[in-house]
MIPAMAR-971654 format. One record per residue: residue number from 1; residue in one letter; x, z, y of N, C-alpha, C in turn. Coordinates in steps of 0.001 Angstrom, whole numbers, plus 500000, padded with zeros to 6 digits. Each point is the difference from the previous one (the first is absolute). Layout:
ATOM     i   aa       nX       nZ       nY      caX      caZ      caY       cX       cZ       cY
ATOM   NUM    a        X        Z        Y        X        Z        Y        X        Z        Y
...
//
This chain:
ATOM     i   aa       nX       nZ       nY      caX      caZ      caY       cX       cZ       cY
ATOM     1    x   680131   952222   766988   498905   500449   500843   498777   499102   499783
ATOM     2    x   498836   500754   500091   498883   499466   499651   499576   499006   501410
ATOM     3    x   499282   499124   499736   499716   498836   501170   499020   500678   500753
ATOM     4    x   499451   499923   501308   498821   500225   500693   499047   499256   499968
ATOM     5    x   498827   500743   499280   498804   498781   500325   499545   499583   500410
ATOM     6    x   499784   498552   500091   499490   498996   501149   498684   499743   499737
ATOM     7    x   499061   499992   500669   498735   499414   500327   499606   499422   500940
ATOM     8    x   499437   498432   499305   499771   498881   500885   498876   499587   499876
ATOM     9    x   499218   499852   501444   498416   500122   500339   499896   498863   500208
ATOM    10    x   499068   499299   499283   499749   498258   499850   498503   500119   500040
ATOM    11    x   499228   498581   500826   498598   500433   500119   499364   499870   498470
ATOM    12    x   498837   500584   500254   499633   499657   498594   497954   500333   500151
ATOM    13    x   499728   500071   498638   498296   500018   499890   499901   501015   500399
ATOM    14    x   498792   500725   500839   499796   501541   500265   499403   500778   498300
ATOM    15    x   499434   499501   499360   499996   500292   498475   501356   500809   499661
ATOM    16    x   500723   499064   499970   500984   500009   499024   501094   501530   501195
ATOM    17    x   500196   499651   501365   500619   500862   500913   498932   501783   499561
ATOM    18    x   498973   500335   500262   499205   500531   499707   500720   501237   498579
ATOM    19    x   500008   498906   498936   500449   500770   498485   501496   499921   499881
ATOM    20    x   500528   499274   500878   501376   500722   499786   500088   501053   500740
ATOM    21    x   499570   500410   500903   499617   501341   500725   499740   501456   499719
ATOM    22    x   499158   499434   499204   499455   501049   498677   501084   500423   499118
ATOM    23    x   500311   498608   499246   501291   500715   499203   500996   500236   500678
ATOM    24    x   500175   499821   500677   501437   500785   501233   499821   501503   499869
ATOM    25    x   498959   499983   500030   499643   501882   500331   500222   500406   499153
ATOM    26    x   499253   499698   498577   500689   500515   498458   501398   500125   499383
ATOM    27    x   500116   498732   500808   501625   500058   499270   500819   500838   501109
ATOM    28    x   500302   500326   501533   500279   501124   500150   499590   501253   500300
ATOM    29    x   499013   500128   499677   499071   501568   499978   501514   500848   499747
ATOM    30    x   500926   500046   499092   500392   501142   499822   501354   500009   501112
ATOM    31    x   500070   498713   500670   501337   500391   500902   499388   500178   501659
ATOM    32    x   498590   499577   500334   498915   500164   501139   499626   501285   499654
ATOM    33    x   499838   500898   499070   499943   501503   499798   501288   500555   500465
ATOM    34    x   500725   499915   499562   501730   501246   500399   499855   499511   501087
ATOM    35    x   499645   498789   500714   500704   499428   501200   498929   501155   501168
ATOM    36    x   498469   499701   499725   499203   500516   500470   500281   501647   500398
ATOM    37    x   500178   500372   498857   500595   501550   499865   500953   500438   501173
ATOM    38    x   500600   499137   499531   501770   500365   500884   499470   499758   501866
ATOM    39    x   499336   499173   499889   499331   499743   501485   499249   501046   500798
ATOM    40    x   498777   500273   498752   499360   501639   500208   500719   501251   500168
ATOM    41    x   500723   500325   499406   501417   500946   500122   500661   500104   501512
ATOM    42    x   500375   498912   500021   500729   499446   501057   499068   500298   501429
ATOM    43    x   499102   499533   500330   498851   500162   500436   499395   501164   500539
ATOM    44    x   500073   500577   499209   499335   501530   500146   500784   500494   500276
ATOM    45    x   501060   500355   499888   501489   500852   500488   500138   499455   501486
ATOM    46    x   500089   498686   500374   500381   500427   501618   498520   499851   500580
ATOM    47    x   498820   500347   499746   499041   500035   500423   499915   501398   499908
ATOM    48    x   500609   501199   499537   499518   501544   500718   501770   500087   499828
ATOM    49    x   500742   499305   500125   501354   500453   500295   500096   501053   501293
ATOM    50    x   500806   500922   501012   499537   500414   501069   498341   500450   500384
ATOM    51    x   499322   500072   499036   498908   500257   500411   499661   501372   499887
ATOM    52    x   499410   500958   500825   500108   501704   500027   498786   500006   498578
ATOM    53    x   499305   499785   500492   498541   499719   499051   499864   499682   498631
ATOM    54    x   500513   498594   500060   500399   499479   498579   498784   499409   499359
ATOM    55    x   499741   500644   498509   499361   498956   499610   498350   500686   500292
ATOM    56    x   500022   501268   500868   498467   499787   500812   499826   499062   500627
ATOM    57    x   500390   499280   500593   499375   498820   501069   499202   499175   499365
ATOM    58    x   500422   500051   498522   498830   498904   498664   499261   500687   500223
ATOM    59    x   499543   501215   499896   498644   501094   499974   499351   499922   501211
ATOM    60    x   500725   500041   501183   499604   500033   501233   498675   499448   500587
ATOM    61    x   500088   498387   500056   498728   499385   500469   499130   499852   499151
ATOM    62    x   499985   500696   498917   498229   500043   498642   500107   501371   500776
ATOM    63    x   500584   500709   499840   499411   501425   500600   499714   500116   501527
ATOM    64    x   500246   499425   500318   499880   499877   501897   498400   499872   500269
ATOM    65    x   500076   498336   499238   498761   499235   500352   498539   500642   499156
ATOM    66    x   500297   501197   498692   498949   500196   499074   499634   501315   501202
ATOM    67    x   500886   500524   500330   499990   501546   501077   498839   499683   500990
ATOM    68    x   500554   498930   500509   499098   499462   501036   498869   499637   500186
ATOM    69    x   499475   499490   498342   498941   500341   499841   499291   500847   499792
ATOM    70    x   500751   501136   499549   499481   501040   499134   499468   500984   501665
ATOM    71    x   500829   500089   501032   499723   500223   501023   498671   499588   500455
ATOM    72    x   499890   499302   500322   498606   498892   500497   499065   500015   498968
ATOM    73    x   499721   500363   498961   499096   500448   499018   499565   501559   500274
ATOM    74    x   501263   500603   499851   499864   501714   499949   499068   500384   501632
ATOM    75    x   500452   498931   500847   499340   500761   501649   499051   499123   499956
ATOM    76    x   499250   498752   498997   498568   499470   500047   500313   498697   501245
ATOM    77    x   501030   499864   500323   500279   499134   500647   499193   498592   499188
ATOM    78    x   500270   500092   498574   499264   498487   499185   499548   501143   498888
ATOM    79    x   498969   499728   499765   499433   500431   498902   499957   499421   498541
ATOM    80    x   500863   500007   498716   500283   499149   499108   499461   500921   499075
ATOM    81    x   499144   499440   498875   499418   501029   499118   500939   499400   498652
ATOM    82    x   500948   500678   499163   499932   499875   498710   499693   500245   498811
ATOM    83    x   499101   500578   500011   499508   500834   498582   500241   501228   499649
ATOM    84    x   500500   500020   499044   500690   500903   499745   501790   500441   499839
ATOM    85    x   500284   498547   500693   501570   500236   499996   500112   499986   501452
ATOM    86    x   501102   501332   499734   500531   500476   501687   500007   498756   500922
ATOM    87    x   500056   499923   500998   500772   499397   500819   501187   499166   500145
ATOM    88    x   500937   501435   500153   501155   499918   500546   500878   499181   498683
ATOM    89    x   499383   500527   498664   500743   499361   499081   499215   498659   499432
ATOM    90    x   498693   499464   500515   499658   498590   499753   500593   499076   501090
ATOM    91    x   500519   500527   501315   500477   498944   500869   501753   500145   499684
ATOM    92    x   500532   500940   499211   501352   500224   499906   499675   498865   499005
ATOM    93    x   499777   499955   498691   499801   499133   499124   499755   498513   500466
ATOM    94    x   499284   499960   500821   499565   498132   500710   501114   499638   500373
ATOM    95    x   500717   501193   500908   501276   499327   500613   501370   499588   499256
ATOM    96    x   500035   501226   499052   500569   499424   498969   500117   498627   499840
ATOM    97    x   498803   499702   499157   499682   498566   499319   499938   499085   501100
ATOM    98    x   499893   500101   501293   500143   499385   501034   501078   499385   501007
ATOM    99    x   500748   500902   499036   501750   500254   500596   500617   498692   498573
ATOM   100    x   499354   500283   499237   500402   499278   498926   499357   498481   500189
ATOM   101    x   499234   499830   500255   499579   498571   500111   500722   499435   501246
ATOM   102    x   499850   500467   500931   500507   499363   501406   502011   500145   500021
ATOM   103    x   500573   501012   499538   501033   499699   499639   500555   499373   499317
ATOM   104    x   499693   498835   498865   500260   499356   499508   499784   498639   500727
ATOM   105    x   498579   499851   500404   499259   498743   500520   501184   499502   501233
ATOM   106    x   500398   501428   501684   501363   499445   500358   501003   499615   499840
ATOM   107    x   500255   500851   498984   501553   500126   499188   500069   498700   499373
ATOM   108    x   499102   499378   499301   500085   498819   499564   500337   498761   500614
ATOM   109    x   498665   500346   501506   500248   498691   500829   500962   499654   501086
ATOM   110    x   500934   501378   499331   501134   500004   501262   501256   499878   499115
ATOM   111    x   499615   499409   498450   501448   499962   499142   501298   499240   500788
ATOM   112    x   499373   499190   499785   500796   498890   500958   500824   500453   501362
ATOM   113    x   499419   500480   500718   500662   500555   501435   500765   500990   499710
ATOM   114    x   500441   501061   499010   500695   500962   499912   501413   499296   499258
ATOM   115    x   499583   499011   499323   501173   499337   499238   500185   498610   500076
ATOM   116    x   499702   499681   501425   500605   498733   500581   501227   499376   500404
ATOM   117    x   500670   501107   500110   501608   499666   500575   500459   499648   498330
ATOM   118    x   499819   501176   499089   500715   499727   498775   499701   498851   498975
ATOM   119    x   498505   499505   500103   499566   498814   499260   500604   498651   500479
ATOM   120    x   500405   499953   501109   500651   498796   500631   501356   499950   499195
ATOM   121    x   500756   501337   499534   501119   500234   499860   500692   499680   498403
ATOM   122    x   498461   501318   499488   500713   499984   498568   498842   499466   499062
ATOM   123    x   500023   499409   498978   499153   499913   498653   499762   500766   499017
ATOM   124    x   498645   500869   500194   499966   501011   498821   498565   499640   500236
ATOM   125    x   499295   500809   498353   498093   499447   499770   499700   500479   501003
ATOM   126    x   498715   499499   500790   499458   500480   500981   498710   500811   500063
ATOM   127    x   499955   500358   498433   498980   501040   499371   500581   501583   500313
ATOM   128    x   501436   499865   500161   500210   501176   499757   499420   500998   501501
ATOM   129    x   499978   499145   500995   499819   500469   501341   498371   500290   499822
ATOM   130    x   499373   499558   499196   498382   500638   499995   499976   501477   499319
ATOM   131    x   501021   499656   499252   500525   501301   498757   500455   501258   501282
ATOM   132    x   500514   499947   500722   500328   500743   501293   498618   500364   500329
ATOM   133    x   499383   499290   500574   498797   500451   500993   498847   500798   499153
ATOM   134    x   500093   499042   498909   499094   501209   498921   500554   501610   499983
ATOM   135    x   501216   500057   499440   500836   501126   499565   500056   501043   501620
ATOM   136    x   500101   499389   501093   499740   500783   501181   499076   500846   500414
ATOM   137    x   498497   499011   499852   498820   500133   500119   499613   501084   498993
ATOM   138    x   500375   500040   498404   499860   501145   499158   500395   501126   500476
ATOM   139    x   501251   499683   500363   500478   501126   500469   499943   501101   501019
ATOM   140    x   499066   499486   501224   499446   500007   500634   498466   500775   499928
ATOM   141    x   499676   499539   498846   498254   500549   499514   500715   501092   498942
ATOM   142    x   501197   500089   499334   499849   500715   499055   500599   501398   500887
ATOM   143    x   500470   500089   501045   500212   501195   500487   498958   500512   500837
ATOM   144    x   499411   498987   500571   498471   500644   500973   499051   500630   498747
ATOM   145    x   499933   499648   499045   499084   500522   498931   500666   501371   500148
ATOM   146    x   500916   500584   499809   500377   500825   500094   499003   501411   500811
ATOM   147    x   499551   499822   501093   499531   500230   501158   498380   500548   499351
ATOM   148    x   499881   498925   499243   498432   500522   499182   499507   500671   499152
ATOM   149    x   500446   500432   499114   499977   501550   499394   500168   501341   500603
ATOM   150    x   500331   500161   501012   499438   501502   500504   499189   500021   500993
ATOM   151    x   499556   498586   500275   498804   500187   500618   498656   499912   499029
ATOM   152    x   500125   499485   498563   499039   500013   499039   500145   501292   499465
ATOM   153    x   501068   500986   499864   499645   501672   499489   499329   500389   500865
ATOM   154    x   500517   499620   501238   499184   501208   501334   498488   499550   499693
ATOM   155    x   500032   498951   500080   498022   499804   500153   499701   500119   498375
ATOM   156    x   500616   499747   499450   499011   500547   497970   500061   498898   500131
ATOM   157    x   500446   498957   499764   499846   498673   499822   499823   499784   498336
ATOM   158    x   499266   499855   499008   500230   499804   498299   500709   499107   499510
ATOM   159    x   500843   500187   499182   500627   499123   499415   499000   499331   498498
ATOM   160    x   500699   498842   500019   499340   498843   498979   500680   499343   499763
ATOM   161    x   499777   499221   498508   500580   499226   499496   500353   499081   500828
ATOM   162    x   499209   499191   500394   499693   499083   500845   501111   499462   500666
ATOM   163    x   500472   500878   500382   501340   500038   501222   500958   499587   499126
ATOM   164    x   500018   499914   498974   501421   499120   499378   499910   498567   500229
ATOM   165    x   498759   499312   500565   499700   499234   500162   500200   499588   502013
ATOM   166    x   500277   500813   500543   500411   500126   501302   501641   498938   500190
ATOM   167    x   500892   500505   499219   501200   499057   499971   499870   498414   500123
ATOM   168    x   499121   499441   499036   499861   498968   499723   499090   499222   500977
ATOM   169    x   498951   500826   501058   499438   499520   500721   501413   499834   501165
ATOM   170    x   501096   500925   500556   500666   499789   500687   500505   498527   499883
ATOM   171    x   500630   500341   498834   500541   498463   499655   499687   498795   500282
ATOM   172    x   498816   499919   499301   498862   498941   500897   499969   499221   500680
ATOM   173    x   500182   501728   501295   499300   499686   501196   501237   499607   500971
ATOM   174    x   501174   500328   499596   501138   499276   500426   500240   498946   499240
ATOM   175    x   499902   499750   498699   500025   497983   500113   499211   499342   500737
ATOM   176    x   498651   500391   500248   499208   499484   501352   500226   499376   500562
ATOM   177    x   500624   501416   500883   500398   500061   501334   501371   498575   499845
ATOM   178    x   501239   500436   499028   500847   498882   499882   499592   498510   500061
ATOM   179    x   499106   499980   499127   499526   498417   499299   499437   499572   502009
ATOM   180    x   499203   500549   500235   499197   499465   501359   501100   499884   501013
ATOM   181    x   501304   501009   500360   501032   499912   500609   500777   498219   499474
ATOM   182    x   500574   500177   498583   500961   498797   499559   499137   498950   500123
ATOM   183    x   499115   499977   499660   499164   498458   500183   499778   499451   501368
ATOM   184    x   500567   500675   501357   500063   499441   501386   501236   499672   500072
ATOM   185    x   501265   500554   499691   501360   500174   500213   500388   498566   500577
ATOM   186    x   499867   498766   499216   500478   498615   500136   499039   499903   501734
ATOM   187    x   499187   500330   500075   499729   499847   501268   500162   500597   501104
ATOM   188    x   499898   501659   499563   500629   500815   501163   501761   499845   500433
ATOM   189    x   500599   499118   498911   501525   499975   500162   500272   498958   501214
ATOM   190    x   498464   498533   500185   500215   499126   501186   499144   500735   501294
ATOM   191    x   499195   500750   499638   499110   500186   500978   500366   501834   500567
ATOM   192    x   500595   500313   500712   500017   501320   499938   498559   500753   500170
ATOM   193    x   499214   499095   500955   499371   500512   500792   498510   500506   498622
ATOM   194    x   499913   499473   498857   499134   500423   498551   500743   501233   499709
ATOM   195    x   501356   500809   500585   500353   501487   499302   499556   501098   501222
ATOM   196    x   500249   499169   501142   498968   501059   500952   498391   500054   499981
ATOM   197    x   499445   498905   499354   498574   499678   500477   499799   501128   498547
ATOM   198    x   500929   499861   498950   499167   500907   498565   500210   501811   500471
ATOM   199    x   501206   500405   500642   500030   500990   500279   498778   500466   500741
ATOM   200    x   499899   499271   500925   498564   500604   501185   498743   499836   499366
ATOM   201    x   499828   499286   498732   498908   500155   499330   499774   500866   499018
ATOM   202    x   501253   500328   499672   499812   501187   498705   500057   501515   501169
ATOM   203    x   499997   499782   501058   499495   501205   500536   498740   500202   499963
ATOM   204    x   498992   498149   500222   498361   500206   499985   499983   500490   498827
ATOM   205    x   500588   499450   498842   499133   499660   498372   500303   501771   499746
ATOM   206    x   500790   501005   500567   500107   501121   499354   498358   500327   500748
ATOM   207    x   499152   499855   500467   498989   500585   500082   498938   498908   499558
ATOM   208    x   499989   499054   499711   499259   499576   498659   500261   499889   498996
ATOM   209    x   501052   501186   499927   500256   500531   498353   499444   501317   499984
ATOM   210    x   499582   500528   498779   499376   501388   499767   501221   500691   499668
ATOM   211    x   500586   500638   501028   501288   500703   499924   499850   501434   500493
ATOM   212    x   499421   499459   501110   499735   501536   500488   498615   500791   500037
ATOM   213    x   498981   498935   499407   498756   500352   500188   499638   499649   498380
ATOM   214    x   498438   500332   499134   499721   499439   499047   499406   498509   500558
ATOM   215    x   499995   499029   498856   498901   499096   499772   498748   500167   500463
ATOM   216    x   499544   499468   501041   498319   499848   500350   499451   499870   499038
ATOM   217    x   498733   500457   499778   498937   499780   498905   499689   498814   499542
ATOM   218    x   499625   499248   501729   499175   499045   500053   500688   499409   502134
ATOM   219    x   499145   498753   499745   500434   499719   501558   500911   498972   500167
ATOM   220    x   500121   499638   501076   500871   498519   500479   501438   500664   499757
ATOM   221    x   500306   501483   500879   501255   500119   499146   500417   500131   498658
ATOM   222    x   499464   500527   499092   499937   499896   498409   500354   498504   499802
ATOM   223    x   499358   498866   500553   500228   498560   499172   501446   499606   500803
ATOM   224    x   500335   500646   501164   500899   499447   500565   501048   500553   499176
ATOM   225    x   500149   501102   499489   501362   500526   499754   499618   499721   498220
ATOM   226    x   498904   499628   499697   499803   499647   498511   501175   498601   499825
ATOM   227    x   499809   498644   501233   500794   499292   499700   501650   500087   500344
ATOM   228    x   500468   501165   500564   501254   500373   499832   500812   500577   498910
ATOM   229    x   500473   499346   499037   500632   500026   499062   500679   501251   499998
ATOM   230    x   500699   500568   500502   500751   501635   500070   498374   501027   500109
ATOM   231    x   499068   499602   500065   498749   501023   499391   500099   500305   498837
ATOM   232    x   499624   499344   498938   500021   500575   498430   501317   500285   499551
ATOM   233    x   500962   499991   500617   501530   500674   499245   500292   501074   500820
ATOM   234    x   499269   500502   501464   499906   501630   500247   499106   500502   499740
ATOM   235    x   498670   499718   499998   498748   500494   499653   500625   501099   498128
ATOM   236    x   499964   498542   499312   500226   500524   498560   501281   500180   500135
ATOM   237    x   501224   500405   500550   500865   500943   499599   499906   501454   500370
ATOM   238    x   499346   499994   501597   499784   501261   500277   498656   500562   499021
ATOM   239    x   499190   499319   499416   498774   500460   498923   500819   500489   498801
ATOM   240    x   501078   499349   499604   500630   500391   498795   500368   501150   500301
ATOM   241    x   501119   500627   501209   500709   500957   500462   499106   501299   500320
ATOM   242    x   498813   499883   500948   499320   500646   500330   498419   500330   499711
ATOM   243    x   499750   498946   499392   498226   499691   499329   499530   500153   501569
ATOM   244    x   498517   500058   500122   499120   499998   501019   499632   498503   500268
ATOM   245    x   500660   499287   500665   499428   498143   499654   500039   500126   498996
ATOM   246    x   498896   498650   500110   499716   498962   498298   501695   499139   500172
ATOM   247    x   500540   500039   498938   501028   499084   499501   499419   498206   499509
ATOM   248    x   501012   499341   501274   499220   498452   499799   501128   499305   498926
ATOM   249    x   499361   500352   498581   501021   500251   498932   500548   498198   499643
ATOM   250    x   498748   499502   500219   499897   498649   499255   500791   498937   501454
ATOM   251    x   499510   500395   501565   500693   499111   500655   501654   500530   500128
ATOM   252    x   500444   501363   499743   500976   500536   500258   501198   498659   498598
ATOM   253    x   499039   499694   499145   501271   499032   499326   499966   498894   500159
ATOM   254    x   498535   499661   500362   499986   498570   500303   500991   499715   500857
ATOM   255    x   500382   501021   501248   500758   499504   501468   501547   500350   499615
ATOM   256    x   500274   501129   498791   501295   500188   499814   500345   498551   499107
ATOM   257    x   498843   499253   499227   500930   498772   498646   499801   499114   501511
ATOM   258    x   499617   499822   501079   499844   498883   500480   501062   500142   501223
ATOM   259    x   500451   501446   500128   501470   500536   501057   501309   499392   498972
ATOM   260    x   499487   500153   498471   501346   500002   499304   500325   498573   499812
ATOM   261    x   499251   498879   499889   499738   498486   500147   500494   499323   501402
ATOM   262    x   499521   501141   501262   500396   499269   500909   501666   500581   500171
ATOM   263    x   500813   500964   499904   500662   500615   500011   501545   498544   499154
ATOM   264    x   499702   499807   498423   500665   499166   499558   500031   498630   501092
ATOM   265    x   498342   499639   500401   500674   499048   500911   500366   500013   501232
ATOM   266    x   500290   500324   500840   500960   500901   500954   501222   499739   499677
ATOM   267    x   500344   501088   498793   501667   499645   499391   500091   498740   499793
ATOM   268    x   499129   499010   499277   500950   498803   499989   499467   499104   500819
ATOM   269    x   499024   500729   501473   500134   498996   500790   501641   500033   501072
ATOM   270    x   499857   501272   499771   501282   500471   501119   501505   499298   499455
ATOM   271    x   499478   500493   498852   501947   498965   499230   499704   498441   500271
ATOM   272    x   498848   499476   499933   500203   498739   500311   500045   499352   500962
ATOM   273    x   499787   501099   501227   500415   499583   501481   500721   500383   500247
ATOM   274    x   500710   501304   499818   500938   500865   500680   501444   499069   500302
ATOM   275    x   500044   498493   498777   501334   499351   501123   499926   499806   500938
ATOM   276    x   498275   498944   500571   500346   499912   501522   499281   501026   500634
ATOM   277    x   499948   501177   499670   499647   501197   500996   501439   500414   500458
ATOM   278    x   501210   499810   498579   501147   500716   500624   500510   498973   501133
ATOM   279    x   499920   498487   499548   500559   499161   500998   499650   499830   501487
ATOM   280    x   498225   500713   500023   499468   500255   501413   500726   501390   500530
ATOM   281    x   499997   500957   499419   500697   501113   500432   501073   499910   500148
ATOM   282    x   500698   499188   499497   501896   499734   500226   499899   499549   501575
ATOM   283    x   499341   498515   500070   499829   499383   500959   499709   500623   501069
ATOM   284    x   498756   500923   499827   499680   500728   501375   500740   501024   500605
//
């Protein structure tokens, strides 16, 4: 019988802790994948197990909350002008991409709390549990998309190239959302009270995001939601998907290479705390 492997945590340089971190991830990427998988699987089955509904309830709150607007537009309740793209299918689209950023950004900063009992317990990469929240969150946006094509036949919506370019803004816009989630984790794991304070704020930031409305021209709100980073990765995905905005082509990568930078460090800030995060969570 093969031996069990031991790993023994000795202090050391944050340099040097840092890049073994890194290569941790490389060297098990391929057993933090099946593991991830098998989790997602797992996961999703007793989450609509007994459920009458099933896997509408993913569809449910993008269509609830886009309705609701579409309501309050249609009776002039708010008056939102978009151009020339419908309505109903530019705020279905925001929410989309909106569903996608903010589901990741929780999902991330709540890694830790869903798999606290078992990290105390067992030793496996702790990449694979981001690999979960990503794979959820897709899953999640890739069935509400669903929802948006027969509301783009009904209104003549045109198709364009363009929109092959729609995927990749999703993507994006959920590493984002992840990278800004994992980079609190080491702190929301001592502080609970940073996973309630981000929830009640990503209720403000969904309305200084252009989700349900376009981009101001001009104006104090324009600069306000200019410095909110989830602007140029809905702006220019819904521009790719739908045209009518200008596509903010050049900040849309600047903020995805600088999501994908902060994102790596996250992962190996989290592996390089996560011993005494598990030893605080054991403890508590």
């Amino acid at each position: 019988m093969s031996e069990l492997k031991t790993t023994i945590i000795t202090p050391g340089g944050g340099t040097a802790a840092f890049s073994h971190a890194l290569l941790s991830v490389v060297r098990d990427y391929k057993f933090s994948t099946n593991l991830a998988w098998r989790i997602f699987i797992r996961d999703t089955k007793a989450t609509f197990r007994g459920s009458f509904l099933g896997w509408f309830w993913i569809v449910i709150p993008t269509l609830a909350n886009s309705l609701v607007w579409m309501f309050l537009s249609g009776t002039k309740v708010v008056n939102i002008q978009t151009g020339d793209v419908p309505y109903p299918v530019f705020v279905l689209t925001g929410n989309l991409l909106w569903t996608a950023f903010n589901g990741c950004l929780l999902g991330g900063l709540g890694v830790l709390g869903e798999a606290g009992g078992t990290l105390s317990k067992v030793s496996f990469p702790h990449e694979a549990l981001l690999l979960v929240v990503f794979w959820k969150s897709l899953l999640n946006v890739s069935l509400s998309l669903l929802v948006i094509p027969p509301f783009m036949l009904y209104y003549g919506t045109p198709f364009h190239w363009e929109m092959l370019l729609f995927p990749v803004g999703i993507v994006m816009t959920m590493i984002a959302g992840l990278s800004f989630g994992l980079i609190l984790v080491p702190i929301a794991a001592l502080f609970s009270d940073l996973s309630r304070a981000v929830q009640l704020a990503s209720r403000f930031l969904f309305f200084l995001t252009p989700v349900i409305f376009p981009l101001p021209a001009a104006g104090l709100a324009r600069k306000i939601m200019m410095w909110n980073p989830a602007t140029p990765l809905i702006v220019s995905s819904r521009a790719w998907f739908l045209g009518g905005e200008a596509p903010q082509v050049a900040m849309f990568w600047i903020i995805s290479a600088a999501c994908l930078a902060l994102l790596i460090v996250g992962i190996a800030l989290l592996k390089v705390a996560m011993p005494h995060l598990i030893e605080r969570l054991g403890g508590g």
